[in-house]
C-alpha positions as a Markdown table, in Angstrom:
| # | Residue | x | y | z |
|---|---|---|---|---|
| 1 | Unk | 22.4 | 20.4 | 5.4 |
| 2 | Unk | 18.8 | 18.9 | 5.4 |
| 3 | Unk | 18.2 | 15.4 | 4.5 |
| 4 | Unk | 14.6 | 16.1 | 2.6 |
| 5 | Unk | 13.1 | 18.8 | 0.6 |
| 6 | Unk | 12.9 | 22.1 | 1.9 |
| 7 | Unk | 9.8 | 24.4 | 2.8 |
| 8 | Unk | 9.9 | 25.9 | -0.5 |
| 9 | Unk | 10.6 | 22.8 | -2.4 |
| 10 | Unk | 6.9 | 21.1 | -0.7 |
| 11 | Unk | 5.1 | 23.2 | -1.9 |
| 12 | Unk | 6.6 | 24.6 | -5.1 |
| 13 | Unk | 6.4 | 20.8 | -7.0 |
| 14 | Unk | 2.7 | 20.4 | -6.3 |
| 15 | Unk | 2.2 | 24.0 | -8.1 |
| 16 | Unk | 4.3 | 22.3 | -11.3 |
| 17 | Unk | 3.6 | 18.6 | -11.2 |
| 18 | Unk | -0.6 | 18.5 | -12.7 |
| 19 | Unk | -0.1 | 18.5 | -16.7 |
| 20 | Unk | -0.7 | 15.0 | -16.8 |
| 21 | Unk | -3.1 | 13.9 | -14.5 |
| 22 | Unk | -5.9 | 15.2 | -12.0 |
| 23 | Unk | -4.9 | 16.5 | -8.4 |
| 24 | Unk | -5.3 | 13.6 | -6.1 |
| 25 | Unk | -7.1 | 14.9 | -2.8 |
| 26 | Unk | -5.8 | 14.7 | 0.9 |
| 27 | Unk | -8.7 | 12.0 | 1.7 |
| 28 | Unk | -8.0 | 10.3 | -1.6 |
| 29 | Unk | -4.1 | 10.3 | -0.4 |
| 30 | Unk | -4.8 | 8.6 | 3.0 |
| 31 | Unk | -6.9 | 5.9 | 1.7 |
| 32 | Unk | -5.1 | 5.1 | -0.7 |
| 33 | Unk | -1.8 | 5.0 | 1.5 |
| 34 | Unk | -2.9 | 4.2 | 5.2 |
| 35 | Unk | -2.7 | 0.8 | 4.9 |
| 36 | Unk | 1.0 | 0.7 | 3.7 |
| 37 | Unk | 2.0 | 3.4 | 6.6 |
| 38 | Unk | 0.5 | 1.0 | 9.3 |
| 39 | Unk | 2.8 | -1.5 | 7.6 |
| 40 | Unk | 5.6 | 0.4 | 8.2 |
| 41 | Unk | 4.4 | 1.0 | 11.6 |
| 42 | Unk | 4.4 | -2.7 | 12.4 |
| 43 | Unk | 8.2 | -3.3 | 11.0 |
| 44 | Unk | 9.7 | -0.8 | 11.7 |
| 45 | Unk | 7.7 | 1.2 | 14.7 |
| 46 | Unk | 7.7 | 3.8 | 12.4 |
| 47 | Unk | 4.0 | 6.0 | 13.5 |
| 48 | Unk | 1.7 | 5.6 | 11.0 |
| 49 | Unk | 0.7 | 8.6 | 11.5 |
| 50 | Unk | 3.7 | 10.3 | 10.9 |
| 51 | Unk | 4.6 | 8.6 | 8.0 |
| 52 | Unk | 1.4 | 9.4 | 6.2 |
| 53 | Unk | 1.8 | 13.1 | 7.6 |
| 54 | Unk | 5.6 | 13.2 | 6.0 |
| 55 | Unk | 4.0 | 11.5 | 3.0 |
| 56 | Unk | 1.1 | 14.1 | 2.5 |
| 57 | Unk | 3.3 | 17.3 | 3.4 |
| 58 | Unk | 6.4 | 15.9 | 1.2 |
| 59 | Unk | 4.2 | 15.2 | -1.7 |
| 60 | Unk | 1.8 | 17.4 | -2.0 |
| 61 | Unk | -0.3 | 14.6 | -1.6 |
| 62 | Unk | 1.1 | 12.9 | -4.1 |
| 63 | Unk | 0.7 | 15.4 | -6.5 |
| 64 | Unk | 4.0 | 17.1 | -6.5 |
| 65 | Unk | 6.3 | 16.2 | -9.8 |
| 66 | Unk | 9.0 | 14.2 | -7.7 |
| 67 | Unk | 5.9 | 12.3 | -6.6 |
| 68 | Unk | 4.5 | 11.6 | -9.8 |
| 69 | Unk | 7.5 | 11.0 | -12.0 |
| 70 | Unk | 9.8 | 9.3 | -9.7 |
| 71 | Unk | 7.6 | 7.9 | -7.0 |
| 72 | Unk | 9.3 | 9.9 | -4.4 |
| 73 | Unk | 6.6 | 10.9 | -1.6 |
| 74 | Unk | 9.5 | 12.0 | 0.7 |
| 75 | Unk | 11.6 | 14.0 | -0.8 |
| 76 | Unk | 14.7 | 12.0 | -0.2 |
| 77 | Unk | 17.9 | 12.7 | -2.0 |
| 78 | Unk | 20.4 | 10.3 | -3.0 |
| 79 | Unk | 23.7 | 10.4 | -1.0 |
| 80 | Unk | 26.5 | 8.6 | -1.3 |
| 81 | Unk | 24.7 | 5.4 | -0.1 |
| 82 | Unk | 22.1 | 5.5 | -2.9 |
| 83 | Unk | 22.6 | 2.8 | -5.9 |
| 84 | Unk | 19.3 | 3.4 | -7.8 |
| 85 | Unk | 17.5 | 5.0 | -10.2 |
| 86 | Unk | 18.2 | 8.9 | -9.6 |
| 87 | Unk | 16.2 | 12.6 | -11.3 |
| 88 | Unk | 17.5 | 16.2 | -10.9 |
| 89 | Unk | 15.7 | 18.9 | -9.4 |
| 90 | Unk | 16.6 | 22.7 | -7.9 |
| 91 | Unk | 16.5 | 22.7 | -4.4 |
| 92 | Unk | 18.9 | 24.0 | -1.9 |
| 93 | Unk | 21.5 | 24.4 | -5.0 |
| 94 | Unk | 20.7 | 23.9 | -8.3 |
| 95 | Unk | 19.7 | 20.1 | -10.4 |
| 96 | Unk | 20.4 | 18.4 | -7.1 |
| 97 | Unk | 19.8 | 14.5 | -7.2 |
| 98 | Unk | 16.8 | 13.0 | -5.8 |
| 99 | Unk | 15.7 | 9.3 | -5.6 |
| 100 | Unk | 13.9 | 7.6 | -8.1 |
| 101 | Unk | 11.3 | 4.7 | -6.7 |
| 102 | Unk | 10.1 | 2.1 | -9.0 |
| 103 | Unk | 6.6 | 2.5 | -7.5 |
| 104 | Unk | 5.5 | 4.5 | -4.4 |
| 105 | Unk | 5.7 | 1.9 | -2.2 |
| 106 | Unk | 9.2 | 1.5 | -2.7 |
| 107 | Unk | 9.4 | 5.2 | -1.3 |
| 108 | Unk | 7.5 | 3.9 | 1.8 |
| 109 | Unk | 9.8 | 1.4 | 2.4 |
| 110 | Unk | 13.2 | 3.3 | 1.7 |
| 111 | Unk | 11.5 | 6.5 | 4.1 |
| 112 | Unk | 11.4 | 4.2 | 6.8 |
| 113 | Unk | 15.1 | 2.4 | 6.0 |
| 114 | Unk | 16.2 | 5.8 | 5.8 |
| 115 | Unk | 14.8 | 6.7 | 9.4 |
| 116 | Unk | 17.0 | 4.1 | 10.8 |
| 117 | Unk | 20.3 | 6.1 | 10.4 |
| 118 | Unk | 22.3 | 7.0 | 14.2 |
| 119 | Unk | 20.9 | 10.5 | 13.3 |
| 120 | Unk | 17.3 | 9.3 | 14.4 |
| 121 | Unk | 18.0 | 6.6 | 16.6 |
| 122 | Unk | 17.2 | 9.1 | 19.3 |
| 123 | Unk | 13.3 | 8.9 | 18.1 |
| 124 | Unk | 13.0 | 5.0 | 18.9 |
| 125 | Unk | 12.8 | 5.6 | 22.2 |
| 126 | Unk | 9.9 | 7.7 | 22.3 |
| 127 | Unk | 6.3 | 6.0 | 22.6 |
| 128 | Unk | 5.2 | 5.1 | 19.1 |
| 129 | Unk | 1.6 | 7.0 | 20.1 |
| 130 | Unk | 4.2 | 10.6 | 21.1 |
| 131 | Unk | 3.3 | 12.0 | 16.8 |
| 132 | Unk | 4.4 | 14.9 | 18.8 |
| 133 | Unk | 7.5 | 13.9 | 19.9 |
| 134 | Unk | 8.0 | 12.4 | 16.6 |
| 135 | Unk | 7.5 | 15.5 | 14.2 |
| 136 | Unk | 9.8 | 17.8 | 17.0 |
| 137 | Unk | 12.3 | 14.8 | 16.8 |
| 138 | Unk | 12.2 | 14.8 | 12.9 |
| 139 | Unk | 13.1 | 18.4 | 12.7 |
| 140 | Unk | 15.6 | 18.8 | 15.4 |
| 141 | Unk | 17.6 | 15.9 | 13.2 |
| 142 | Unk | 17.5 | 18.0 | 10.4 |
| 143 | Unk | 15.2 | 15.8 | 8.1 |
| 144 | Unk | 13.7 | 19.4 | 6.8 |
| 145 | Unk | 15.2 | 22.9 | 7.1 |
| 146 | Unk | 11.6 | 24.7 | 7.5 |
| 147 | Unk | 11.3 | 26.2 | 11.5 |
| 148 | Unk | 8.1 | 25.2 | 11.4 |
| 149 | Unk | 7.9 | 21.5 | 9.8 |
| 150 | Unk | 7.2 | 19.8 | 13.5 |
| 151 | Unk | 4.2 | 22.2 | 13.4 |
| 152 | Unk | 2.7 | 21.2 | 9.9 |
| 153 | Unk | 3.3 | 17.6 | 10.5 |
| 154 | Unk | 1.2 | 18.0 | 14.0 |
| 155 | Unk | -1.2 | 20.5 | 11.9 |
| 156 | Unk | -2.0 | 18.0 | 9.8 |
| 157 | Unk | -2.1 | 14.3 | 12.1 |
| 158 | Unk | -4.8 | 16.3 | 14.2 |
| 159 | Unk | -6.9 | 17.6 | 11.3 |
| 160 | Unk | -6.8 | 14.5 | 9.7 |
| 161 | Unk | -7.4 | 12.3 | 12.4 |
| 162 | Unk | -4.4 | 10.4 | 11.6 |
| 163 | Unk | -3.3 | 9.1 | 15.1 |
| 164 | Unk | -6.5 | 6.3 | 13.9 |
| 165 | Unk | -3.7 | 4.5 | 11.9 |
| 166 | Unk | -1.1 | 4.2 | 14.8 |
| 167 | Unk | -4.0 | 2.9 | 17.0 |
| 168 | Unk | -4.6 | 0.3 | 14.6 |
| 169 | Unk | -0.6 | -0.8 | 14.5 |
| 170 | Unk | -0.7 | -0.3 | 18.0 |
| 171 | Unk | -3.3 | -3.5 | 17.9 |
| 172 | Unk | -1.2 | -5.4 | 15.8 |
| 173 | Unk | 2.1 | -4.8 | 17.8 |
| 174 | Unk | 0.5 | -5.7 | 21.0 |
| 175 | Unk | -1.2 | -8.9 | 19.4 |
| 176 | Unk | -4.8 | -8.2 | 19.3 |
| 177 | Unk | -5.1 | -8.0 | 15.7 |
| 178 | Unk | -3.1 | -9.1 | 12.6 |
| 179 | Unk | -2.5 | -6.9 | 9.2 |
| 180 | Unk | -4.7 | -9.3 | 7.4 |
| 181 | Unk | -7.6 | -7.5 | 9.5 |
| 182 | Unk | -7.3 | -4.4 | 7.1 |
| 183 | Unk | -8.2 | -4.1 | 4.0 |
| 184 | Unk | -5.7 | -3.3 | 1.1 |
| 185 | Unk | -5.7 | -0.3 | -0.3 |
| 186 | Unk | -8.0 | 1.1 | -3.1 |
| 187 | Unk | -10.7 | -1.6 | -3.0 |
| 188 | Unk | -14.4 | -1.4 | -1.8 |
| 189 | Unk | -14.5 | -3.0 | 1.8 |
| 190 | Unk | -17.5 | -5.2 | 1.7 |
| 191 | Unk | -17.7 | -5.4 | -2.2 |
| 192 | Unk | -16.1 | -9.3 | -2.1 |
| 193 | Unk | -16.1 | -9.0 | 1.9 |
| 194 | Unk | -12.5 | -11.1 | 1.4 |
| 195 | Unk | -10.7 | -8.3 | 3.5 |
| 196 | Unk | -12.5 | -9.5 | 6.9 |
| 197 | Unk | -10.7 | -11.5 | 9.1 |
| 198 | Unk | -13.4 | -12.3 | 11.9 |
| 199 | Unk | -12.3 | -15.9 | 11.5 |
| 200 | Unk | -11.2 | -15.7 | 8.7 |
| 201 | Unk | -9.7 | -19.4 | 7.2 |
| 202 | Unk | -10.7 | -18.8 | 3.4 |
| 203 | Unk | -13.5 | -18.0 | 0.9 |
| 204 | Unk | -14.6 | -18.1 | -2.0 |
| 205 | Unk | -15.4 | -15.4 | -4.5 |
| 206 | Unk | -18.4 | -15.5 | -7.0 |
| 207 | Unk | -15.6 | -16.1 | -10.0 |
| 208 | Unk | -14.3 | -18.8 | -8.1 |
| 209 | Unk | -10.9 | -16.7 | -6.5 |
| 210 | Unk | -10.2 | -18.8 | -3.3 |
| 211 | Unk | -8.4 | -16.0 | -0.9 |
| 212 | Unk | -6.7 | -18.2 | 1.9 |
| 213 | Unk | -4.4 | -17.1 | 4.8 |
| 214 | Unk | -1.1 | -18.2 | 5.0 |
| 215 | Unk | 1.7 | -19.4 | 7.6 |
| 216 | Unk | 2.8 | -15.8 | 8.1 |
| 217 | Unk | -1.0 | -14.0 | 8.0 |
| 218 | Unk | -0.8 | -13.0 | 5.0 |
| 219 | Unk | -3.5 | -13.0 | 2.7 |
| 220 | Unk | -3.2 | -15.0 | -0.9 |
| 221 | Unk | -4.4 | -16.1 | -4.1 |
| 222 | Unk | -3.4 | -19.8 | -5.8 |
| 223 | Unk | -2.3 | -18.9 | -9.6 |
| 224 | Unk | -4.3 | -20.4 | -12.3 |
| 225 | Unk | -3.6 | -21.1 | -15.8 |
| 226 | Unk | -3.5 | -17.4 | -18.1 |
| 227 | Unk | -2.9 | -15.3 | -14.8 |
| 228 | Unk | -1.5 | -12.3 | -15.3 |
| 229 | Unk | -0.9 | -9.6 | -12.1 |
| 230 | Unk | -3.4 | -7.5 | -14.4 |
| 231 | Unk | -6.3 | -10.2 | -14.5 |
| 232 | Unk | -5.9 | -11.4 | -11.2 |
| 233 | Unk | -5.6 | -7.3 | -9.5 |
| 234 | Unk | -8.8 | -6.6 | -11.5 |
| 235 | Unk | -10.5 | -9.5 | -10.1 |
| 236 | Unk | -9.8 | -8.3 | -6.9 |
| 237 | Unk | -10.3 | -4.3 | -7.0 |
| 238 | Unk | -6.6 | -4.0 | -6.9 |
| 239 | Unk | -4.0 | -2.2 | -8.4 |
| 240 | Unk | -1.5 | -4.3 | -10.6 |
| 241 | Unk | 1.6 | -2.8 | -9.0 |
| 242 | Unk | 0.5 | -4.3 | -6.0 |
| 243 | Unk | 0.1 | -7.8 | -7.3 |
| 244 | Unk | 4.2 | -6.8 | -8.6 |
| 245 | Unk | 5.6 | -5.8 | -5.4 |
| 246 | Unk | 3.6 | -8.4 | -3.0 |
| 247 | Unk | 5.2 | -11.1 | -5.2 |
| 248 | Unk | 8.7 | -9.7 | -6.0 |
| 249 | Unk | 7.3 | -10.2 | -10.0 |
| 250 | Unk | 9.3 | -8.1 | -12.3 |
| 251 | Unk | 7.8 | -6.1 | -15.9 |
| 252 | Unk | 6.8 | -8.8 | -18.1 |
| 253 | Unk | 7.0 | -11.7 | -15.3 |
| 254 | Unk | 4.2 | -13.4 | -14.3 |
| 255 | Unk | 2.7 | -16.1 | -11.6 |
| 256 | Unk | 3.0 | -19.6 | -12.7 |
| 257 | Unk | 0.1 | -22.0 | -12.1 |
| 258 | Unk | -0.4 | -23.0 | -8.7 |
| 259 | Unk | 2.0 | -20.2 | -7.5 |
| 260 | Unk | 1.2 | -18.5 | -4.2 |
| 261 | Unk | 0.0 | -14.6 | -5.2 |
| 262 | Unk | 0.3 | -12.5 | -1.8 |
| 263 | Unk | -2.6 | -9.7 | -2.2 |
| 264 | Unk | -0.8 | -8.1 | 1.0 |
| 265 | Unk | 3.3 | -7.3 | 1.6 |
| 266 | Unk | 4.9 | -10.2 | 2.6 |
| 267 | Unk | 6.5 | -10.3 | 6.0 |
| 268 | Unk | 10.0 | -9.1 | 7.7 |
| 269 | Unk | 10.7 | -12.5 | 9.3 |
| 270 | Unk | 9.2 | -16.2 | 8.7 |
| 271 | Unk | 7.7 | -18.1 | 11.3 |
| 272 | Unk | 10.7 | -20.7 | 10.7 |
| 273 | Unk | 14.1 | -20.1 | 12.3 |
| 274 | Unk | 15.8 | -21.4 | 9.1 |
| 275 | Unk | 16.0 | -22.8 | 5.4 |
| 276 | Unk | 18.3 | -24.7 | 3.6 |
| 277 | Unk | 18.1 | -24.1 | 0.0 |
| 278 | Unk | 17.9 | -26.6 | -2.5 |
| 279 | Unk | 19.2 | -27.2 | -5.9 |
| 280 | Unk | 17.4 | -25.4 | -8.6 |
| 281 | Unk | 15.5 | -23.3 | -5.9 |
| 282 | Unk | 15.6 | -19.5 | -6.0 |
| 283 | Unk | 15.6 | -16.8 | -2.9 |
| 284 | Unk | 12.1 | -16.1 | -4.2 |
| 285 | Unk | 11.1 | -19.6 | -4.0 |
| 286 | Unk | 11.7 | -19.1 | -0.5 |
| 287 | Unk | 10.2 | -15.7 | -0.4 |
| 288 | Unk | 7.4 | -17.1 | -1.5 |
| 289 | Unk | 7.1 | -19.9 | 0.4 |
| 290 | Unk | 7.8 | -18.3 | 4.0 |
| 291 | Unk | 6.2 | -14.6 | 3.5 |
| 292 | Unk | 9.1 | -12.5 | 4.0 |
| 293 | Unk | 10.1 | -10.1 | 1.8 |
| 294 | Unk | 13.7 | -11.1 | 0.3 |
| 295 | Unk | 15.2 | -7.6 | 0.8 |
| 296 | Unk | 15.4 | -9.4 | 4.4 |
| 297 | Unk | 16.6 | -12.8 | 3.4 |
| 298 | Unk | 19.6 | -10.8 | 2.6 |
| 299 | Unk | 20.3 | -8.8 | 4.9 |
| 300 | Unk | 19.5 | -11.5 | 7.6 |
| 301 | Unk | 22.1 | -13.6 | 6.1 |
| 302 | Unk | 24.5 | -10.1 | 5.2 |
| 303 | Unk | 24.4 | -10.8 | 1.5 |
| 304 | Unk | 24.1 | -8.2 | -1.3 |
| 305 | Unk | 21.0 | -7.7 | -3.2 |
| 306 | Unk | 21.2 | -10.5 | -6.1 |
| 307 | Unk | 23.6 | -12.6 | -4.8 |
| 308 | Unk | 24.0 | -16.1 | -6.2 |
| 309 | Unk | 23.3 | -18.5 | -3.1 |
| 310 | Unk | 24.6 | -22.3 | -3.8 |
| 311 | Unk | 22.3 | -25.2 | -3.0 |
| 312 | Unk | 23.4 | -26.1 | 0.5 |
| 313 | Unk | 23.5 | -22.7 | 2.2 |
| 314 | Unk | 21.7 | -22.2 | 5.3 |
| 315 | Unk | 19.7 | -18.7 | 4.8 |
| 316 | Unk | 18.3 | -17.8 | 8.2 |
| 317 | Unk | 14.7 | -16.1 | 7.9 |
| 318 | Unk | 13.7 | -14.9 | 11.6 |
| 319 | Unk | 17.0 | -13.8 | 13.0 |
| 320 | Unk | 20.4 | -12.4 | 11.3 |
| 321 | Unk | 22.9 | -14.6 | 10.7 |
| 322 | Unk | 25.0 | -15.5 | 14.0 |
| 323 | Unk | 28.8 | -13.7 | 14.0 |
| 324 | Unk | 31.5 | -15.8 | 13.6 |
């Protein structure tokens, strides 16, 4: 039993998926996404390259229906495990469940939580530059049923000249760049020239946006009075979702004045060992404030998703909580 779409489901969704919307292209895919796979890379030493490859072949480049009405670029069912939104489709048997993502790039995220079961531990010990290794490794798991899905992967790394992205998180891994060198995705490198980093401290935009770099090199906005994630992702030539996710915001939430806005995801560990958390503070509070993503403040500390933390509590933010 496969733990993804089969050969026949990849590319039977991209024939049914167009009635609402234009075909996205393959270049169109990768710029788009290229920027969130390297940010797999660097947490999880995931290859970019594979990870847009899986994403491309999976999704038809994004145009297949799972893709386009339940955000799922990687075809990844639910299991017992999965607690979330869920969508029915025919696959190996008939109306079997498949994930449902609030927005893509919670489907990058879960691809590469899903990677780290014992069934593909075996792949972390390859070099993160073997794509080759990689797409044989993925298929001899059993992540795809098709005999020849190591090939197609390969197929289309090399035609796409995808290895460019792992090169890139290979440079951040080894510490001679950071992730606020790239640009985010879907904007026009050189159009506010915000997303260099060649010494980059802060500057200013011609509407008066003051991008800054954080603790944690990340990349962020200050909230002014009548933000909204719409006004402020316009302003920068970025999507709104983005603006949503970076900050943890949810539907109709948005930044108070003075808030930080991250304009790039926020980090798997702080550059702090620990936090204590205060009366009337929030676990986003400290999201925010340390640039890590709070799906690691819990499981650092082992707490469920939502959990009500009293003032008091010690919340590690580098490390996972010590056994007792």
């Amino acid at each position: 039993m496969k733990q993804s779409v089969t050969y026949l489901l990849v590319f039977l969704f991209p024939l049914l998926a167009l009635a609402d919307g234009e075909r996205i292209s393959r270049s169109e895919y990768i710029d788009q996404w290229s920027q969130e796979a390297i940010n797999q890379m660097v947490e999880y030493q995931i290859p970019a390259s594979i990870t847009l490859a899986q994403g491309i072949l999976e999704s038809g480049d994004g145009n297949s229906e799972l893709a386009r009405k339940a955000n799922n670029h990687f075809g990844i069912k639910c299991h017992s495990s999965w607690k979330g939104k869920k969508v029915y489709h025919d696959d190996d048997k008939k109306g079997e469940c498949f994930r449902h993502y609030q927005n893509a790039t919670e489907s990058y995220d879960d691809h590469s939580e899903f990677l780290l079961q014992n069934r593909y531990k075996s792949l972390f010990d390859l070099k993160i530059s073997d794509y080759k290794g990689w797409a044989k490794g993925l298929k001899k798991a059993g992540y795809a049923t098709s005999p020849k899905y190591a090939n197609l992967l390969i197929d289309i790394i090399e035609k796409n000249d995808l290895t460019r992205f792992d090169d890139i998180g290979i440079d951040i891994l080894e510490g001679n760049q950071t992730q606020a060198d790239m640009p985010s995705p879907k904007q026009n490198p050189g159009s506010n020239n915000w997303d260099k980093n060649d010494g980059f401290d802060s500057v200013t935009l011609g509407g008066g946006r003051e991008v800054l770099l954080s603790e944690n090199k990340i990349k962020y906005t200050v909230a002014k009075s009548g933000d909204t994630p719409e006004s402020i992702a316009a302003e920068l030539e970025m999507m709104t979702w983005q603006i949503k996710k970076y900050n943890d915001l949810g539907k109709d939430e948005r930044p108070s004045p003075g808030e930080i806005v991250y304009l790039q995801p926020k980090r798997s560990k702080a550059r702090v060992d620990h936090h204590v958390k205060q009366e009337g503070e929030s676990l986003r509070d400290i999201s925010q404030r340390y640039g890590i993503k709070m799906k690691h403040i819990y499981k650092k500390n082992g707490l469920a998703p939502g959990s009500d933390v009293p003032a008091g509590t010690k919340l590690y933010l580098r490390k996972r909580i010590p056994r007792a």
